[in-house]
N, C-alpha and C positions, 0 to 999 in steps of 0.2 A: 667813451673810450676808457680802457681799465688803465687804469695809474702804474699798475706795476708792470704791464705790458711795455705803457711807453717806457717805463725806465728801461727795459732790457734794450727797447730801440735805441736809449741815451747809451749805455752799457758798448753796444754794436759800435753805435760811433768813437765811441773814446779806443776802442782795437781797429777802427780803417781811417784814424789819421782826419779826422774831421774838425771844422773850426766851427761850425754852426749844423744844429738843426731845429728846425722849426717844423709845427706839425697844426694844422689850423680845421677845424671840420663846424660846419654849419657856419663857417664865416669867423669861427671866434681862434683864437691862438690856445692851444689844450697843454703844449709844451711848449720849452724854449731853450735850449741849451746854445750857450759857447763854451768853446774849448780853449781854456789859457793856453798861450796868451791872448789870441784872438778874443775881442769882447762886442758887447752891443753897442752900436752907435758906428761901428766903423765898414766901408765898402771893401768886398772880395771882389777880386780876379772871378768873372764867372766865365771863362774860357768860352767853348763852343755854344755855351749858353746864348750868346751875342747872336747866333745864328737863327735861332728863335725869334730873337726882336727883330732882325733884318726882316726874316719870314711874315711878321707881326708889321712890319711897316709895309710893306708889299702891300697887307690885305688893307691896310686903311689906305693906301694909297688909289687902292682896286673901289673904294666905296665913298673916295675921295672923286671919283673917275681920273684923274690921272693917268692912271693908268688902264687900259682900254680892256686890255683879256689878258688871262696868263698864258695864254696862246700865242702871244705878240712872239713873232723872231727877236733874238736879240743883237745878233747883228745888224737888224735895222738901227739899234738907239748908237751902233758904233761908224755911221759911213762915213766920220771925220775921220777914220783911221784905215790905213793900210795892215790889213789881218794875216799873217802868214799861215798855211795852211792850210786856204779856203776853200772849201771842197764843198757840193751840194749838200753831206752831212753835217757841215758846222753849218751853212746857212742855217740851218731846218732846227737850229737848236734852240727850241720855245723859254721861256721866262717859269713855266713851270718843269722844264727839265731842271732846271737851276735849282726849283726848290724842293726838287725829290730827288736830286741828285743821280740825273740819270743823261746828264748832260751828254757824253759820250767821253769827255776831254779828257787824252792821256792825264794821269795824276795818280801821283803814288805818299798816299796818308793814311796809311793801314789805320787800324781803331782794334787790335791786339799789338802783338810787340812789334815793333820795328819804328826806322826815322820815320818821322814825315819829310820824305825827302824835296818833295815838289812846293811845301810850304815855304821849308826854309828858303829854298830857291826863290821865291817870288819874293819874300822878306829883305834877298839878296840883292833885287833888281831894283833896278831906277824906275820903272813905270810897271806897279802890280796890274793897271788894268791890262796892258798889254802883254805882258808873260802869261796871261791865262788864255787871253784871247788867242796867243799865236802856237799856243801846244796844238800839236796833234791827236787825229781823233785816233779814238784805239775802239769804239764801237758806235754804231747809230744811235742816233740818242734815244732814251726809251728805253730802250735794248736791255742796260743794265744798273744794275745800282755800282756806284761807286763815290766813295767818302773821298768830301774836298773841300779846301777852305777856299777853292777857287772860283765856284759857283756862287757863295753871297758874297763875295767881294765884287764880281759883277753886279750883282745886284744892287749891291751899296752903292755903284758908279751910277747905276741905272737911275735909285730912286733921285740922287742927287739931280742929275739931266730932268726928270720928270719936275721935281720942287723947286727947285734952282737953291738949293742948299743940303748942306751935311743931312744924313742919315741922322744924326747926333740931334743936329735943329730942328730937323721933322719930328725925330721925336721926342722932343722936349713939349714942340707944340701939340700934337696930335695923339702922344701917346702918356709922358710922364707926368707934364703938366696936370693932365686931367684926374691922373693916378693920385696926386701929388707925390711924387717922387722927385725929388731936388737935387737929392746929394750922389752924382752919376761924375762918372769921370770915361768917356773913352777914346782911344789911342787912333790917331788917325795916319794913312799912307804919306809916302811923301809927297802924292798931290794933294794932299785935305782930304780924302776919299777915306770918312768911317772905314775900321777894318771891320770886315764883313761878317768873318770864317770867328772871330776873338777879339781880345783887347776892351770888351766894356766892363766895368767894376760898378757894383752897386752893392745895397747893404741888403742883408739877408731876409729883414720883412716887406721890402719893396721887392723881391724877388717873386716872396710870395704874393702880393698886390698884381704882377703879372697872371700869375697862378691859377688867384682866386679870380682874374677876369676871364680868360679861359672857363675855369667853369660854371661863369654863369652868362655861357653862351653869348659874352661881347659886350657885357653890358655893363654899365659901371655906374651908379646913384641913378639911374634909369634912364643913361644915354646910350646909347649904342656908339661900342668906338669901333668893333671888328665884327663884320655881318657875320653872323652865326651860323653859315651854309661854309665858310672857312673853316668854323672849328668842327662841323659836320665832316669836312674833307680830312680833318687830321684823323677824328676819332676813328673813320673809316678808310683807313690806312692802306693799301693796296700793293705797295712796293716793297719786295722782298729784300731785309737784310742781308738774309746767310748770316744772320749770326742769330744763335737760339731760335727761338717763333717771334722776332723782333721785324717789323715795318718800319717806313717811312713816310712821309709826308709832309709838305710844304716848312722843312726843317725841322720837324719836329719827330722824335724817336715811340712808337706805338707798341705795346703790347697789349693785342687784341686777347688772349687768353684771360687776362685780367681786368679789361675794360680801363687800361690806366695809359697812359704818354707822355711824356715828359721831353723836358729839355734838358739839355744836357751838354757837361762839358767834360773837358779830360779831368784829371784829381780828383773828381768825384763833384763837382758841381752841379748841380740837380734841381729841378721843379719836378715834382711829380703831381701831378692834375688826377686825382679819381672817382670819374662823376657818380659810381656805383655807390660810391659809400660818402661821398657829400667833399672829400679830405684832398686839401692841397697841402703837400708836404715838402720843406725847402730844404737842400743839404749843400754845404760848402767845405770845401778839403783839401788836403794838401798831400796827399798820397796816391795809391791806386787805386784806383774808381771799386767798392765793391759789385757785387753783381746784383746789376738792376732786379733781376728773379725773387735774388732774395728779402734785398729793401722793400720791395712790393707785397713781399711778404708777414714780413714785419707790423708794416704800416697796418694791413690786412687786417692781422690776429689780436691788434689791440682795437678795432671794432665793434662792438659785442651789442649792440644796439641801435635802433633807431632813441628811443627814448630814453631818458636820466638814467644811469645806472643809482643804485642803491649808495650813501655814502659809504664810502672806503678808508680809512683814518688811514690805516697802514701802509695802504700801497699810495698814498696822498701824500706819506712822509717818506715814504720810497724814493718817491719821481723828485720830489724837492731834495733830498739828501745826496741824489746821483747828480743832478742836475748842479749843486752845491759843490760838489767834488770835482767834476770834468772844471768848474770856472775855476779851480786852484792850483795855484802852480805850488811846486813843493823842491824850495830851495834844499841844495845838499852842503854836508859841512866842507869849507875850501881850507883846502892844506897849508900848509909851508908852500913861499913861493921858491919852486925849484931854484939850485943855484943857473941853469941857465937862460930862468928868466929874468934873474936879476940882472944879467949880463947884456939880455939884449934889448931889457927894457927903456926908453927913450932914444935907442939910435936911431937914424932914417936909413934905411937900405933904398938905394935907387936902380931903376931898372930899364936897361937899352929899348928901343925900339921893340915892340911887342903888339901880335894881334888883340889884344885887351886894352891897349892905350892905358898900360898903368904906369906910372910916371917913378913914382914913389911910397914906402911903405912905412908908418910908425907906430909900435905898438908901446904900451907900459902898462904894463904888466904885474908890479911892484910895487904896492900901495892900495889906497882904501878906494880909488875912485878907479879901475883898471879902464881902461880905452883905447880906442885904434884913431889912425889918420891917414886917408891914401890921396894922393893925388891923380887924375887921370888926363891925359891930353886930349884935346877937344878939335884940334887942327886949325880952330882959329885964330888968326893975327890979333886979333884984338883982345883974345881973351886963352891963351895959350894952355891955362890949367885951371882943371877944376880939382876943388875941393872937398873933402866928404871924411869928417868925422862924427865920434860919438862913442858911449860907454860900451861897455864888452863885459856882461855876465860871465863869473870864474864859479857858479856855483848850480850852474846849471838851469838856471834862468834865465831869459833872454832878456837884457837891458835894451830900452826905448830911446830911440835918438830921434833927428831931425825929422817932421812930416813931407811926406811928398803927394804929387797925383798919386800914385798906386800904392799909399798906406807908408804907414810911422814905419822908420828904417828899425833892426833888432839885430842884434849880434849876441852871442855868447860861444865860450870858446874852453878847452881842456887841453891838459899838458897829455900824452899818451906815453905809455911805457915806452918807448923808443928816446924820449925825450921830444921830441916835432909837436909842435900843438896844433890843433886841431878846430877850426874856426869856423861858424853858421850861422847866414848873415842873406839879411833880405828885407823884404816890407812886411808887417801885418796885411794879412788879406790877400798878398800879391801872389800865392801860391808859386814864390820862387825862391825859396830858401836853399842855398847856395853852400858848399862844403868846400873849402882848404885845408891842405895841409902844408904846414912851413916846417921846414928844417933847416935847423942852423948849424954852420961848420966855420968857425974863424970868423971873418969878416963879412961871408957871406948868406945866403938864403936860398934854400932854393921853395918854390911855390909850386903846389899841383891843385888847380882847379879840377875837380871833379864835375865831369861830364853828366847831364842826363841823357844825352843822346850822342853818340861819335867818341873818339877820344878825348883824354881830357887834358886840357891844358898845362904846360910844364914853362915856368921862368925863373929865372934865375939874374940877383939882384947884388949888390954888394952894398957895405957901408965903408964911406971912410974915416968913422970915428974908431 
């Protein structure tokens, strides 16, 4: 692979918002970028990517026998439950409509612009297996393709009844373990039910370890974990997207024109598998997904042989110098603290009843160590408020606070010409970095969460210092 090819690939990623790329061919790693502040060692948010491992435990479940055919109805694994509904079409809906998403089930989670509105919904209810269970159908299954977080979340319910534990714990044992992959975090339903559709975090060279098992047809230190007549089934993809000349298959995203497939999530989270040219390619992000077309293409045009290329000094100091530069962050110089930070620096503003359960807000603003403190209400007797601080970057860097399951918390924040400051604030990895803006009048504050999806949230708080 040419050196100065892959830099242009590192180059691409630092304009679409990327925290990791990884680029592995003949089994060896050729690049490696993170993008500050994201670095090596720590687990991303791989959104829809999670849909793929659901897919991926399915099949060892299939060679586990477990599970008997992907023909199985799936309202057979549910006759504990009363299905609203239930019409000869939802009976008939097989365990492989689920994984090419052709279930039938009304669900509206477009994959261009718009909400996922049927997600949030399920995210909303008290029992996700049964809000999927009891939509309605809008076509026979088979019929058509339609995107849903609500097909592997059945799934995940399914493998759990088949193993008699989490998705999570099957595949610790049947999957990760074997990878050695350790360092996994994911988010489960409020019954324990792994979410299906997202929610698992893993680090960017275990992503590729999925990757590179896919392309060597299941096989891993010469075990067989996933029969190879599975990844047969992905490669030869057969369910039409409508979107580009892009397929489906058993959760995984196919572009036949290129001989390549991938998993995939929203922000741009990415496996791409391409057995043509030997290259398992891993991307992790935090913006809008570029277009698969052209990453493919990328990846493509820095292949320039089967054998050694020639040494390259130049483009060898290329790919280290770009590679060098995305992992540095580049602090800016901080001004004078405005007079109305110094005003509202160490008050608490507190704030009525609110959909956000945020309780109380403290900033300081006004000295060498600047910092936030909120507190949120939890609804419990026994433990009324939670608490949650940590430093706050004035210079355009994001300072590192406390570690959670979904990555080290970071904030950093700027005063804007209006005077209102302006604050962004989330996990490493968590692909949820978050924007407020506060404004202050007297006594008061008022708060705009900005939305990614719907409107965005407005509160309004006072102090009485």
């Amino acid at each position: 692979m040419a050196s100065a090819s892959l830099a242009n690939l590192i180059d691409f990623g630092a304009t679409h918002e990327l925290e990791s790329l990884l680029v592995a061919r003949h089994g060896t790693i050729v690049a490696e970028a993170y993008y500050a502040p994201f670095r090596l060692g720590l687990k991303h948010r791989v959104n829809s990517v999670t849909k793929s491992v659901i897919g991926t435990l399915v099949a060892i479940a299939l060679k586990d026998r477990l599970l008997d055919s992907p023909d199985h109805r799936v309202v057979d694994f549910f006759s504990d439950r009363t299905i609203a509904n239930l019409d000869d079409d939802k009976k008939a809906i097989t365990i492989q409509n689920l994984l090419d998403m052709t279930s039938g089930l009304d669900w509206t989670e477009p994959l261009g612009e718009g909400r996922p509105r049927s997600m949030f919904d399920m995210e909303r209810s008290a029992d996700w297996e049964q809000f999927v269970l009891d939509r309605p159908m809008a076509t026979k299954p088979g019929a058509a393709f339609n995107y849903s977080s609500g097909n592997p979340q059945l799934l995940s319910a399914i493998l759990t009844k088949l193993t008699g534990q989490s998705a999570l714990d099957y595949a610790r044992k049947r999957l990760f373990d074997p990878l050695g992959i350790s360092d996994v975090f994911w988010r489960s339903d409020p019954h324990g039910v792994s979410i299906g559709g997202y929610g698992l975090f893993l680090q960017p060279r275990d992503m590729a370890k999925l990757g590179y098992l896919y392309l060597r047809d299941g096989v891993w230190d010469g075990r067989e974990i996933i029969p190879p007549s599975w990844i047969e089934g992905v490669r030869h993809a057969s369910v039409q997207m409508n979107l580009m000349d892009l397929r489906y298959a058993n959760l995984f995203w196919v572009a036949p024109a290129s001989n390549a497939y991938l998993a995939n999530g929203y922000h741009g989270q990415r496996i791409f598998v391409m057995p043509t040219q030997d290259v398992v390619v891993v991307a992790t992000g935090t913006g809008q997904s570029a277009s698969i077309r052209k990453e493919i293409e990328l990846i493509a045009d820095a292949v320039k042989s089967d054998t050694p290329l020639a040494p390259d000094a130049a483009g060898q100091s290329l790919l280290a110098s770009r590679i060098q530069a995305v992992a540095t962050e580049k602090p800016q110089p901080v001004g004078e603290t405005p007079k109305i930070g110094k005003a509202i620096s160490g008050k608490t503003y507190r704030f009525p009843d609110n959909v956000l359960q945020l309780s109380s807000l403290t900033l300081n603003l006004d000295g060498a160590a600047p910092s936030y403190a909120y507190e949120l209400k939890t609804g419990r007797p026994d433990h009324p408020l939670e608490r949650h601080e940590g430093p706050i970057g004035l210079d355009g860097v994001y300072r590192e606070g406390a570690p959670t399951n979904q990555g080290i918390t970071v904030a950093k924040g700027a005063w804007s010409y209006d005077q209102s400051f302006v604050v962004q604030f989330g996990e490493l990895g968590g692909d949820n970095i978050r924007r407020a803006i506060l404004s202050f009048e007297g006594k008061a504050v008022d708060v705009v969460f900005v939305a990614e999806f719907g409107p965005s949230v407005k509160l309004h708080g006072e102090t009485a210092e």
